[in-house]
N, C-alpha and C positions, 0 to 999 in steps of 0.2 A: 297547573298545566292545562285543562280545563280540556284535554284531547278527549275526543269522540268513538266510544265504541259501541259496537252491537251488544254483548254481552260482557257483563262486568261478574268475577266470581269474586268470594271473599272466601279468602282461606286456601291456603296453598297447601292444604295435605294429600296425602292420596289420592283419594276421593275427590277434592275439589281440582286437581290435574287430571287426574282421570277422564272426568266432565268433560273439563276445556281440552284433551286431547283429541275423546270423540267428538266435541262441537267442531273444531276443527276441521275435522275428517270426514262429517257431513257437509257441513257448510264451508267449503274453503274462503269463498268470497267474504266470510262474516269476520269481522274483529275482535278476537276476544282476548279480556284482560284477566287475569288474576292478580290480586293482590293478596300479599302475604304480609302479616305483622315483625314476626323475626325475621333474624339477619341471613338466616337460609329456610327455604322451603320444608315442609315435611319433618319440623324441629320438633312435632308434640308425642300423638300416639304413633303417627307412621314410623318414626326410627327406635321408641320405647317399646314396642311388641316381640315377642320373643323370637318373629321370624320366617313361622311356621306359613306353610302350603299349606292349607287346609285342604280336606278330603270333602265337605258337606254330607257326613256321615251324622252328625250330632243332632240335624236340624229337623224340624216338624217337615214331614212331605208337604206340596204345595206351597210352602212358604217363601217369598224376596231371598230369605236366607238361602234356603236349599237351593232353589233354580239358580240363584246367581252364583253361589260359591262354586257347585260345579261345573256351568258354564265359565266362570270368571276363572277357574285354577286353569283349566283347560288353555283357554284364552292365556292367561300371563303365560303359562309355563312355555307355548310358542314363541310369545313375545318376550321372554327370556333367551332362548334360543338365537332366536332371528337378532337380538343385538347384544347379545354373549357377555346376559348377565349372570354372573357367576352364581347357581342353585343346584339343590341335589334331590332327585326324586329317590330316596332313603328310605321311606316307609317308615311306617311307628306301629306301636302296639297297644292296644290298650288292654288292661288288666285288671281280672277280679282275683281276688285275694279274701275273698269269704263270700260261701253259698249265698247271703241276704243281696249280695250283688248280682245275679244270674239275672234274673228276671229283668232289671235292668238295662245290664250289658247287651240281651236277647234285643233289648225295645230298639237301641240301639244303633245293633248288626240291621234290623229290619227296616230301620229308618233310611238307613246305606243303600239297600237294596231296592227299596222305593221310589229314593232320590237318583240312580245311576249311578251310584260311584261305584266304579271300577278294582277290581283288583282287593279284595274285602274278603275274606276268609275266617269262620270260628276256628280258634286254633286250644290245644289244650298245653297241662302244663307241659311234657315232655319239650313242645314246637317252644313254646317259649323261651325255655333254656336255652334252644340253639340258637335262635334270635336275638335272647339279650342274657347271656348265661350269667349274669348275678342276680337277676330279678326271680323273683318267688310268685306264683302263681298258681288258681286253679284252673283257671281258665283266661280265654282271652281273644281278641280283635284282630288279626293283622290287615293292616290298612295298608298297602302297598303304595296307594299314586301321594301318598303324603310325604311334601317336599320340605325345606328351608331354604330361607330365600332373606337378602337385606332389603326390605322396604325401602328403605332411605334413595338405594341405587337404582329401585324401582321407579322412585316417586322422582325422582331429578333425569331420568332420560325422560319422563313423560315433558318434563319440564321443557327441555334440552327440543324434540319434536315439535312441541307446541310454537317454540320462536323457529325454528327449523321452516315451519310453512313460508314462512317471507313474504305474508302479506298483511303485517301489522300485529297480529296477535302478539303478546307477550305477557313476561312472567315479572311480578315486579316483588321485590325483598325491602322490608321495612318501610312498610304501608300502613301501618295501623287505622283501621279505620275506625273514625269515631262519631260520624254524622249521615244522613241523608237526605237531600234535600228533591222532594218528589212535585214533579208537574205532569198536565197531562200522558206527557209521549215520551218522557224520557227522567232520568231520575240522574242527579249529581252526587257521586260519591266524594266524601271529603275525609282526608285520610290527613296524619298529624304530620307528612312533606308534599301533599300536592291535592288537587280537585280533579277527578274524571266525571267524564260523561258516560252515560249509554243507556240505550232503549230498552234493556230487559237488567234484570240482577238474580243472580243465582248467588246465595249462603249455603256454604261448608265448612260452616266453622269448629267441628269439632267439642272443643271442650268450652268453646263460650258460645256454640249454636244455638241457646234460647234465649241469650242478652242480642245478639244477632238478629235473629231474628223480632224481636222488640223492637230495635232502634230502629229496623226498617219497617216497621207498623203491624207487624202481626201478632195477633192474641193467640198466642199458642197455649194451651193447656197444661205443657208439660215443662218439665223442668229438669234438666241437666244435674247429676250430683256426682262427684268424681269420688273415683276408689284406685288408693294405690296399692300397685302388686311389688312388692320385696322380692330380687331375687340372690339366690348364692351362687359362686359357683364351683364347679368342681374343681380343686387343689388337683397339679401333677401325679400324689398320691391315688386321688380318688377318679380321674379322665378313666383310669382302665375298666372303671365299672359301668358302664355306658358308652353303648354305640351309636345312637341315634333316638331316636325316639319313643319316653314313655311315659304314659298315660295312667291314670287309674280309671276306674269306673264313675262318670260323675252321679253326684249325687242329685235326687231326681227335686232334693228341696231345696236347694240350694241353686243359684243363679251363675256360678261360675265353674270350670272343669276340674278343680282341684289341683294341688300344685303336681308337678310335672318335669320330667327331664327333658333335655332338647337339645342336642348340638348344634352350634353354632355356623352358620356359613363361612366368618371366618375366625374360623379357630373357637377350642374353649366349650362347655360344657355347662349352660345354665338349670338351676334346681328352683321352682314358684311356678307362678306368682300367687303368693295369697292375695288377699280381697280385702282394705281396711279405708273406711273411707276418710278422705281428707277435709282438713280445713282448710286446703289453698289447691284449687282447683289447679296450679301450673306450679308447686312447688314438689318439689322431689327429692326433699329431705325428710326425715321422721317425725321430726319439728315444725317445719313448716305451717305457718299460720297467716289466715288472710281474713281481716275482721268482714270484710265485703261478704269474701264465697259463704263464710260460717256464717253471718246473718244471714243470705239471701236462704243457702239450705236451709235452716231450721227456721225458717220463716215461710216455709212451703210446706203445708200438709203432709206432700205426699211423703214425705222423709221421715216424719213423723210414723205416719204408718207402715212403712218400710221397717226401719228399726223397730217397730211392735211387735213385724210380722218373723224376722230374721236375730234379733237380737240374740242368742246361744251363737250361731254363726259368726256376729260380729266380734262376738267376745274370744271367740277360737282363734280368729283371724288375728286378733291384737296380739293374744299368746305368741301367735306365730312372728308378730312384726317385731319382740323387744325379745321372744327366746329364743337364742340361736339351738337351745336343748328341744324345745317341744317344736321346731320349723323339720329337726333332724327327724324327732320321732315321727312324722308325719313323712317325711322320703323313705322313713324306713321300713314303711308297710310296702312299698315296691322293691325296696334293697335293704334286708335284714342287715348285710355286712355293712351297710354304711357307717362312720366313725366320725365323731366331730373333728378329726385332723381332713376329711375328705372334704369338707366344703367351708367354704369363706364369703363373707360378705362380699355382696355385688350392687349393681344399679336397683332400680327400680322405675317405672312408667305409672301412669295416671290414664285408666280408663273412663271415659266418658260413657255414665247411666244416663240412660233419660226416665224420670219416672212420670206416672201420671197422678194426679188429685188424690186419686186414690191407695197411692202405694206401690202399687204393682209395676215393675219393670216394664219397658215396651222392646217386646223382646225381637222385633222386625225393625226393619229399615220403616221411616217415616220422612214422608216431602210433604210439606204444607205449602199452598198456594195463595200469594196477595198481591192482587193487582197486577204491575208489571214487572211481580217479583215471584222469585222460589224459593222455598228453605228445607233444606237436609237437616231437619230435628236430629233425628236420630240414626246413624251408622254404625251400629257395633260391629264387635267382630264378628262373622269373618270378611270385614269390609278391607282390608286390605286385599288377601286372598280374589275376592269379587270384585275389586275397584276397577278394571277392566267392563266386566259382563254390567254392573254398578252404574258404574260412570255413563253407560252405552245407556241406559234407560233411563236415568236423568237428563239426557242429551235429548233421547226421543219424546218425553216430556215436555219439554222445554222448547221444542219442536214444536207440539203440537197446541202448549198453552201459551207460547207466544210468537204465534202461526209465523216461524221462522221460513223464510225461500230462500233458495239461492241463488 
């Protein structure tokens, strides 16, 4: 096709609409393209996440995390409003269920109050019962501005806006890109149905963001390993024991929130996701195997050390992936009455880790910079939640490193 744009994105998920929403929105006169690999937009984490409004209760003050998530909840939650996407500002709770958790929970609440979020209260067990009267508690969090929300519907009106401007920009599905061919002032994307032009390139590619970033020349350090989250969900039987939102206390060693209840925006009542990392970075069965993903991880250190560091954790989490018995006993510490007739297998999603050489999780947002190019390494959650306030700083980056005018 060989047409000409300002800024070429790759990866049509949240996060990369988001972008090209706010580059639009700064620069109207600029053209910008996103190319997406699948047959619809926002196919990967943006519609596998369980949904959730985050609060930026969980995150280190000062951190990408915390200023954007509550900037960014704020931000969407209007822009839900203003084009009547269907979400509920419901509130959840989060809950300790043994003293060894207080201390915790406490860092927590304080983290909340650090970051701004709104509407945050220690509640004991009595409040609990009336807020979620099957859950067992000693104590616990109520988070009030914490919504649900479908991503998916998020991520396709950004889309929807973005060709909306009428001045060339657009969204393009079934783009896979697999080349790039760089000159001084301008770089050729070549995808496996056509060739674009343009003067800058922005990568968000999510769960192939360090192969991405490679192909288009940068030595990134770090390295992407996917973990998938199992979820159940609640049987007709089991919908009356949950009204919205519950949490345990997370664990302070461990890298993810622990599994969770969550109603759904629409309809339906999901119980995870555990954490069990895969062998096919886009496969989303239990099975699923990709000699590729499995070489490239265990051909990376850091994975190695990773699993050194966490292994009792991985092995709990596999318990959870193949026993529907020991996944139950674990929902059970927030809902004693739960009954293996209350929940049934459901979906699952595939979270993109980024780790570094050394092991360690990168537990912020990360953009690396090459030439006339950008890459979003790393977006974890709450980057949907944030994709908005997100997007807006990747825009103004991208702004500034590739002294965009209007």
């Amino acid at each position: 096709m060989n047409e000409k744009f300002d800024v070429i994105i790759v990866g049509g998920g949240i996060v990369g609409l988001a972008t090209a929403y706010k580059l639009t929105t700064m620069h109207p006169n600029k053209k910008i393209l996103v190319l997406e690999k699948e047959k619809e937009v926002a196919a990967h984490q943006t519609s596998h996440n369980s949904g959730v409004i985050h609060s930026g209760i969980y995150y280190k003050p000062g951190s990408y995390k915390a200023i954007n998530c509550v900037a960014g909840r704020r931000e969407l939650v209007q822009f839900a409003k203003d084009y009547k996407i269907q979400h509920d500002i419901c509130g959840k709770i989060i809950v300790a269920t043994d003293k060894s958790e207080l201390a915790h929970m406490q860092k927590v609440y304080n983290n909340g109050i650090a970051n701004g979020v709104e509407n945050i209260e220690i509640i004991d067990s009595k409040k609990i019962k009336e807020i979620e009267p099957y859950c067992e508690g000693i104590s616990g969090i109520w988070v009030g501005c914490t919504g649900i929300i479908d991503y998916g519907d998020v991520a396709r009106k950004y889309a929807e806006l973005i060709e909306a401007k009428n001045n060339g920009s657009k969204v393009l599905t079934s783009q896979e890109v697999i080349d790039f061919i760089k000159s001084e002032k301008e770089t050729t994307v070549i995808t496996k149905q056509g060739t674009f032009v343009a003067n800058y390139v922005i990568t968000t590619s999510g769960l192939q963001a360090d192969r991405m970033a490679k192909k288009e020349g940068q030595k990134s350090d770090a390295a992407i390993v996917g973990f998938r989250g199992d979820y159940y969900d609640l049987t007709a039987k089991g919908l009356s024991k949950v009204k919205n939102l519950i949490y345990p206390v997370p664990n302070p060693k461990f890298p993810f929130l622990g599994v969770h209840f969550t109603r759904m925006i629409k309809g339906g009542t999901e119980c995870g996701p555990n954490a069990v990392f895969v062998f096919d970075r886009e496969g989303y069965t239990k099975t699923a195997f990709s000699l590729k993903d499995t070489a490239e991880a265990f051909g990376f250190k850091g994975t190695w050390k990773f699993f050194a560091k966490h292994w009792k954790f991985g092995l709990d989490e596999y318990r959870g992936a193949f026993s529907k018995t020991y996944f139950l006993h674990r929902l059970q510490k927030l809902i004693p009455t739960l009954e293996m007739d209350d929940i049934e297998p459901a979906r699952c999603g595939i979270r993109a880790m980024a780790l570094g050489p050394d092991g360690e999780m990168l537990d912020d947002f990360k953009i690396e910079k090459n030439g006339n190019a950008m890459h979003v390494i790393n977006s974890p959650s709450p980057a949907a939640t944030a994709s908005l306030a997100y997007g807006n700083e990747i825009a103004q980056i991208a702004t500034e490193f590739f002294n965009l005018k209007n």
